[in-house]
C-alpha positions in Angstrom: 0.0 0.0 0.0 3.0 2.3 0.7 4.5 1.8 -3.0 1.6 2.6 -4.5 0.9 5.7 -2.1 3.9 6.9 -3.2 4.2 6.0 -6.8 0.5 6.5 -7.4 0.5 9.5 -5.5 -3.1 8.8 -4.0 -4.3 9.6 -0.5 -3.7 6.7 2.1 -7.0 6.1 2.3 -8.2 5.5 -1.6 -4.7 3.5 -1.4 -6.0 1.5 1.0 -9.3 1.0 -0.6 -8.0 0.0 -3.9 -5.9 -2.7 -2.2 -8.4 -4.4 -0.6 -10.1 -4.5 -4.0 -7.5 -5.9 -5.9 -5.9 -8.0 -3.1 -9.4 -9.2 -1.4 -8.8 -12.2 0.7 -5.2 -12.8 -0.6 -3.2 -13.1 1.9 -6.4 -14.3 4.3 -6.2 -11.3 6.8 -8.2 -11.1 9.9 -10.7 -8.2 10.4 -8.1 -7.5 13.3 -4.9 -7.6 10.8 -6.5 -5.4 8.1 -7.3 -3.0 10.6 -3.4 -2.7 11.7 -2.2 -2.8 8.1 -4.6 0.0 7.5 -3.2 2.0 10.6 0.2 1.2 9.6 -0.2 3.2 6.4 -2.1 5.8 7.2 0.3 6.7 10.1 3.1 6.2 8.6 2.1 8.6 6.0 0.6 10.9 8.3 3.9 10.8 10.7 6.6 11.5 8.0 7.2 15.3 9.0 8.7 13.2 11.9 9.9 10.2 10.4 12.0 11.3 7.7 14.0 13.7 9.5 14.9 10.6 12.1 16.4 8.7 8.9 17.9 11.3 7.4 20.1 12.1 10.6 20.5 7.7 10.6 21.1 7.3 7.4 24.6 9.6 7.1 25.8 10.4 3.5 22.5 9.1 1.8 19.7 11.7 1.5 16.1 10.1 1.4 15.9 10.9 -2.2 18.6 8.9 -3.2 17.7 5.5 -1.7 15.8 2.9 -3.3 11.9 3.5 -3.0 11.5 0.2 -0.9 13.9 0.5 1.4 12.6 4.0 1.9 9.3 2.7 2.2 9.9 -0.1 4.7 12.5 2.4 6.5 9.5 4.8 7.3 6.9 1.9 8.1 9.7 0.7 10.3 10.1 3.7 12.0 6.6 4.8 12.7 6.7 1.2 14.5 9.5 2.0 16.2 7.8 5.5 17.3 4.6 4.5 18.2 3.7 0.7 18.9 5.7 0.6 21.9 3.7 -2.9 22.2 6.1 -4.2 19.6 10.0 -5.1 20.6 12.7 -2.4 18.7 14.5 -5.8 17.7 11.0 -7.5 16.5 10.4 -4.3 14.5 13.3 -4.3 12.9 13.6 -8.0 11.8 10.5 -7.8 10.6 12.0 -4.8 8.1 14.8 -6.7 7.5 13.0 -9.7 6.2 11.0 -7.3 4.0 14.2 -6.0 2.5 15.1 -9.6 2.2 12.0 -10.2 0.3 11.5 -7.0 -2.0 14.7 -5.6 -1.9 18.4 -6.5 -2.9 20.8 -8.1 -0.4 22.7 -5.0 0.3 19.6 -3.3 1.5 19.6 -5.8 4.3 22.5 -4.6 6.2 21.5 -0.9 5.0 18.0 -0.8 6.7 19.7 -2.6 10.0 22.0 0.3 10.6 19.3 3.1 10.0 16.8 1.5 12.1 19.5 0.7 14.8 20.8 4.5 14.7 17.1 5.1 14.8 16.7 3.2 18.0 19.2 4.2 19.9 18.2 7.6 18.8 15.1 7.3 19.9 15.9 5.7 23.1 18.4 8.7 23.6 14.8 11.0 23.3 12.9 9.1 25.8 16.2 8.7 28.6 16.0 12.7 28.0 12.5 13.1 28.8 11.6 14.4 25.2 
């Protein structure tokens, strides 16, 4: 839903409605895990005035531009995780980007998106030791 937000250049939400048109039952989601797909996208997209200036400090010498659309993509879904499901482990979060590199990425994003979201971590982790 992310890619085609930001290749289509549609709101989140008709995104979100045209994939559950095309993709109907494929993958069989709960109501439960369509709602939280759904949420992930919308905030995701919603939080990237925040987001992207996290990656851009992690991700030294690349500028957001410049990277790959999909490891941008699962970089921000990543990090909206990381910022705001605080149900969720850091290290579950990011494996879980890492295997989504592994899947719809090349093999050097995988050690790419591991240092961003780590820098990103500990970042944030710095933030919330600080009170902010």
């Amino acid at each position: 839903m992310l890619y085609e937000w930001e290749v289509g250049g549609a709101s989140p939400n008709d995104v979100v409605l045209t994939f559950w048109r095309a993709h109907g039952p494929e993958p069989p989601l709960t109501e439960r895990g369509r709602e939280f797909a759904e949420h992930l996208v919308r905030g995701t997209v919603a939080d990237l005035p925040a987001i992207d200036p996290l990656l851009a400090k992690a991700a030294a010498h690349w500028r957001l531009d410049r990277m790959a659309l999909v490891d941008r993509l699962i970089l921000r879904l990543a990090v909206f995780e990381l910022r705001h499901e605080a149900g969720t482990p850091p290290a579950v979060v990011i494996n879980e980007a890492i295997e989504l590199a592994r899947t719809f990425s090349g093999d050097e994003s995988v050690g790419f998106i591991n240092g961003v979201l780590d820098g990103v971590r500990k970042a944030l982790a710095a933030g919330a030791a600080q009170g902010s």
